[in-house]
C-alpha positions in Angstrom: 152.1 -168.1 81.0 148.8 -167.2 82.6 146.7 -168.4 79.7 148.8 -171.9 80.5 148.1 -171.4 83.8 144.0 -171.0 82.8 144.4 -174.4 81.0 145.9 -175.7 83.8 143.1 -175.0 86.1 140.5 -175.7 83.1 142.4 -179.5 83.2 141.2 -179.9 86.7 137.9 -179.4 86.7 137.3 -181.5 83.7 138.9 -184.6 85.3 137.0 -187.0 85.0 136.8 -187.8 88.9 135.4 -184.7 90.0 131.6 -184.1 90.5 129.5 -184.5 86.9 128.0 -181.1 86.7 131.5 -179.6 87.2 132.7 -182.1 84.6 129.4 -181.2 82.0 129.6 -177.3 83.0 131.6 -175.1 80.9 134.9 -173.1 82.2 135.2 -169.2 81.3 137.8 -166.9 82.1 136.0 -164.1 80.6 135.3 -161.0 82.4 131.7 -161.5 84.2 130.4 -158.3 83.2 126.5 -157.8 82.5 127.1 -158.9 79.1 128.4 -162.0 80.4 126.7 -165.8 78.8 127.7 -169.1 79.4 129.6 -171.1 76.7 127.8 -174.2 77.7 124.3 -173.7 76.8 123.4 -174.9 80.0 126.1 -173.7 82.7 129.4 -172.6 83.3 131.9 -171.8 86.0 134.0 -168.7 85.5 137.4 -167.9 86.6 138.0 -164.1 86.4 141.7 -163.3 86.6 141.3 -160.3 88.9 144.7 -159.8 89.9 148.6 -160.7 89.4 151.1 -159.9 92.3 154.6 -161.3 94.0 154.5 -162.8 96.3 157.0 -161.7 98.7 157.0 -164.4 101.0 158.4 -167.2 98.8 160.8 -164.9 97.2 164.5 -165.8 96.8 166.8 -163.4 97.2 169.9 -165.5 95.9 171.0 -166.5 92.9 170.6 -170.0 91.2 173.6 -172.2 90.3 173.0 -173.8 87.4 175.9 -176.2 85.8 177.1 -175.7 82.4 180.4 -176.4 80.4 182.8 -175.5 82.2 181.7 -174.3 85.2 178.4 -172.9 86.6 176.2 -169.7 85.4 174.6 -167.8 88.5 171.1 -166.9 87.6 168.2 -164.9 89.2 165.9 -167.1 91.0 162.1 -167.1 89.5 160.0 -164.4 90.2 157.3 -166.0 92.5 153.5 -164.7 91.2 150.1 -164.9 93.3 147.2 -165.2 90.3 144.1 -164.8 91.9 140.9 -165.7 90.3 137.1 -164.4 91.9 135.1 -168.0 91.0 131.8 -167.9 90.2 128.9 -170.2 88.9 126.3 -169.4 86.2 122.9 -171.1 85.1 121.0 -170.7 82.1 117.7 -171.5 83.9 114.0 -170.2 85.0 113.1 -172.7 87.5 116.0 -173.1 90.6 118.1 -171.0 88.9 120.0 -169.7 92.4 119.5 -173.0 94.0 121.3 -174.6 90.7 124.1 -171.5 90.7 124.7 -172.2 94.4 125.1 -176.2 94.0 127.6 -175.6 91.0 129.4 -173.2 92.9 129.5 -175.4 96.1 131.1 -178.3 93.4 133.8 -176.4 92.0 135.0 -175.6 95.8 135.0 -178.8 96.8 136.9 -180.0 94.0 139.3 -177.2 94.0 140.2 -177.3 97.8 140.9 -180.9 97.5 144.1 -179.7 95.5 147.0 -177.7 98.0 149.0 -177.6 95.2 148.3 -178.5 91.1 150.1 -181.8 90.4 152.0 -181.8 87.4 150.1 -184.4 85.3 147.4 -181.1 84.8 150.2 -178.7 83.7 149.7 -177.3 80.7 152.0 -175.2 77.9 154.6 -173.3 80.0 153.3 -174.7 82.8 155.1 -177.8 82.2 158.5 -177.6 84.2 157.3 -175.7 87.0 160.4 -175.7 89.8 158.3 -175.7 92.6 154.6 -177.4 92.8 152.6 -174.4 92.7 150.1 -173.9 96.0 146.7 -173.1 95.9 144.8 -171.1 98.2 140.6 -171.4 98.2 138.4 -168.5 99.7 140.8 -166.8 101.5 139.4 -163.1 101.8 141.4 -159.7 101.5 139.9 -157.6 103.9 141.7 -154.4 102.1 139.3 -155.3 98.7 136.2 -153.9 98.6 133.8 -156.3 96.2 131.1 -154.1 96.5 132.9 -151.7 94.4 134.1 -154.7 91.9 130.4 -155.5 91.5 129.5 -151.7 90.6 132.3 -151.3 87.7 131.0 -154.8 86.3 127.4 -153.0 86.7 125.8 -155.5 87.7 124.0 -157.1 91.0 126.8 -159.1 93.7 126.9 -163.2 92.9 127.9 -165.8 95.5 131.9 -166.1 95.1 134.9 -167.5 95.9 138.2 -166.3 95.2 141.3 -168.9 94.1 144.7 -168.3 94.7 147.3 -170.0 92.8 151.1 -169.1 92.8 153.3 -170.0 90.1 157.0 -169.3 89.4 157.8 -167.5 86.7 161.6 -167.6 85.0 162.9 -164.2 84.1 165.8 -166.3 82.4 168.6 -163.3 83.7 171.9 -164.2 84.2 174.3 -162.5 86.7 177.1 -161.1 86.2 179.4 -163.6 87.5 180.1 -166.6 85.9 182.0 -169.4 87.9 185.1 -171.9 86.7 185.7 -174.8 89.1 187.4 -177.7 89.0 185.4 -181.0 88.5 184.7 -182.8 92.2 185.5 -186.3 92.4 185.6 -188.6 95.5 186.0 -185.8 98.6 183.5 -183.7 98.0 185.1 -180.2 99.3 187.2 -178.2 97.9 189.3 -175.2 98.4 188.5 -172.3 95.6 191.5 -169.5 96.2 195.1 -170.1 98.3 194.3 -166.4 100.6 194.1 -165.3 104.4 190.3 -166.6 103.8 189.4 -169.6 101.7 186.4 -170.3 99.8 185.1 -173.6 99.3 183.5 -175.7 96.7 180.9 -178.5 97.9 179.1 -181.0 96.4 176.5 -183.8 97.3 173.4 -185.9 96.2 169.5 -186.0 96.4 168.7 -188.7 97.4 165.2 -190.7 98.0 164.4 -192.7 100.8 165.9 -196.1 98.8 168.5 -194.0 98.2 167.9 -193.4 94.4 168.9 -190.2 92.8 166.4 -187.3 92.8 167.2 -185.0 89.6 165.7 -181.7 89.1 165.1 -181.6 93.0 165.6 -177.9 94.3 168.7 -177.7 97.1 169.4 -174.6 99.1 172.2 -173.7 101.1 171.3 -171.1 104.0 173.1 -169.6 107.3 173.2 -171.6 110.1 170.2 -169.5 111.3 167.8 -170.1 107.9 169.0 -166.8 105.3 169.3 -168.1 102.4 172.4 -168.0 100.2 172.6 -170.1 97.0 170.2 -171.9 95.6 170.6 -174.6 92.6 168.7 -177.7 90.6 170.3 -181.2 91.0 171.4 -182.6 87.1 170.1 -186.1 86.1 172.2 -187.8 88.8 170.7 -186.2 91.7 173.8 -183.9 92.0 174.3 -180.6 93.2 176.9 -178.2 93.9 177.8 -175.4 96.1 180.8 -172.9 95.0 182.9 -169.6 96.8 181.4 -170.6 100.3 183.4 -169.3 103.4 184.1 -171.6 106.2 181.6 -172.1 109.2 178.5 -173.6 109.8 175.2 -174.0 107.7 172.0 -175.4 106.8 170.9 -177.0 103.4 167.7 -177.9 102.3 166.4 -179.7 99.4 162.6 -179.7 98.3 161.4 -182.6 95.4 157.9 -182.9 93.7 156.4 -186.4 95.7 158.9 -186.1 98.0 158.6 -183.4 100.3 161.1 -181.5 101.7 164.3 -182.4 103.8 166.3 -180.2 105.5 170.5 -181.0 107.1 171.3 -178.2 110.1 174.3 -178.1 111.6 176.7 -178.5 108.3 180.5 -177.7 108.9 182.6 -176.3 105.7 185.1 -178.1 105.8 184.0 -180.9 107.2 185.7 -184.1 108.7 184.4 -186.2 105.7 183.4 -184.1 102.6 179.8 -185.9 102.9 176.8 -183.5 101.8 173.9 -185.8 100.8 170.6 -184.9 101.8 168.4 -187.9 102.1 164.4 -188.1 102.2 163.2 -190.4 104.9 
């Protein structure tokens, strides 16, 4: 995937609508040791691939419903990974050749800031399908690096930088244990999973934009009334989605969709009164 995600990035700065010298310079993601030429005869801007982590913020801790025939298969949520890149700019010149470095490097952050997360229509590969649009983060500095040391191993003299931060999910395609039969929801949209002392419940509702058209593929979340989360599951090509073995009290769902934003419902009683889940964008 992070070769996809290099083309992804490669995609952006060769749109068209960025600066021209970004667009005419050449992209590397080769390591920019002393041995280190541009591909373009002229110029290049390379994106080193320095280091890979999770990111522990943005993980989900529960499971993924995800409908199939017959009921629903529980899966692990996507890992969520922090690639960062250290950018820098190179010129193959005599004359300017730091003032030239500096103005392609100044370019590339301009056009790369203008992006908080990569719209899908630069995806590329295994980037295509990304459940969340993945954010991007431009010179934000680790204090607990030292570059100075990065420079030595690379043996050669420190370069103007910048580093980018891109996080991108990545499906470990695990299934839990538990697999899930239910009964299919028509009409009232709540319904009782086991006759015992405590009863679980089934829900279901819609994703719905702000002319109330469906919004499929849109990520929906149940959590506690006080924000942990609990499930979390895709609606199908309807804009459905459904909740199963929930215990009766009070909670919070959320639903996030790419050019949509994200919506959020507090205060949602199972049971409820009327069996009405939807989650609407304004």
């Amino acid at each position: 995937m992070f070769h996809d995600l290099d083309s992804t990035i490669e995609n952006i700065l060769n749109d068209k609508k960025a600066p021209a010298e970004l667009v005419n310079a050449g992209v590397s993601f080769e390591t920019p040791d002393k041995s280190f030429k541009p591909n373009n005869p002229n110029s290049a801007v390379n994106l080193f691939l320095y280091e890979v982590k999770e990111n522990l913020k943005l993980r989900n801790p529960g499971p993924i419903t995800v409908p199939v025939t017959g009921g629903f298969e529980r899966r692990m949520p996507p890992l969520r990974v922090d690639c960062s890149y250290l950018v820098t700019a190179w010129k193959d010149a005599v004359v300017n050749k730091v003032k030239d470095e500096h103005q392609l490097l100044g370019q590339a952050f301009f056009w790369l800031s203008r992006f908080p997360t990569i719209p899908s229509s630069y995806f590329s590969g295994s980037m295509v399908g990304q459940p969340f649009p993945p954010p991007t983060m431009v010179a934000q500095w680790d204090g607990a690096k030292n570059n100075g040391e990065f420079w030595n191993a690379l043996n050669i003299r420190p370069r103007p930088y910048f580093t980018l931060i891109v996080t991108i999910a990545m499906d470990l395609e695990l299934l839990s244990q538990e697999y899930i039969v239910t009964n299919t929801i028509t009409g009232y949209r709540q319904t009782p999973l086991m006759n015992t002392q405590e009863e679980r419940y089934q829900i279901g509702g819609h994703v719905l934009d702000s002319g109330l058209n469906p919004a499929p593929g849109a990520w929906v979340r149940v959590e506690t009334a006080s924000g942990e989360p609990l499930q979390t599951t895709e609606t199908n090509e309807l804009g459905r989605f459904t909740f199963s073995d929930l215990r009766a009290g009070r909670y919070r769902l959320r639903a996030r969709a790419v050019g949509l934003g994200e919506v959020e419902r507090p205060d949602v009683d199972i049971p409820s009164n009327t069996g009405e889940y939807d989650l609407i964008f304004p």
